[in-house]
C-alpha angles and dihedrals in degrees: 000000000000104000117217150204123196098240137087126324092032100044134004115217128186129167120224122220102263072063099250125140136255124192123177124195101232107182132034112255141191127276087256132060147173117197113207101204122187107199102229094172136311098299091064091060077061085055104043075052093051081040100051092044091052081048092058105031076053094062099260108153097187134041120177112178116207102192114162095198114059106192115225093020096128102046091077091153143057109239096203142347108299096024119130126233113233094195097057095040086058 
């Protein structure tokens, strides 16, 4: 298993101007994969998307994700009516 990071030379990201998110496979890799993700806020879960889909439309057959940090994981309930659940969002 080939293990990843979502940076150069891997991948190569760039936002447009509307502020959306572009992400481009740059090297051949194996059919296995395991992507090492480091949450730096909530636009690079845009980004671990973008780079799940290159990783796919490039022949990858499996994707693991080791990611240490899971955003959202202590907030397992709901305070009050109309709150959102961070957990389940995420």
């Amino acid at each position: 298993m080939q293990i990843i990071q979502l940076q150069e030379p891997t991948f190569k990201s760039w936002m447009f101007k509307s502020g959306e998110n572009q992400v481009r496979l740059t090297e051949k890799l194996e059919n296995c994969v395991c992507i090492d993700y480091r949450y730096s806020g909530d636009s690079s879960l845009f980004q671990l998307a973008h780079a799940v889909d290159c990783l796919r439309r490039g022949g990858v057959k499996e994707i693991s994700l080791f990611c240490p940090y899971f955003p959202g994981a202590r907030q397992d309930r709901a305070c009050s009516i109309g709150d959102s659940l961070g957990a389940k969002v995420y």
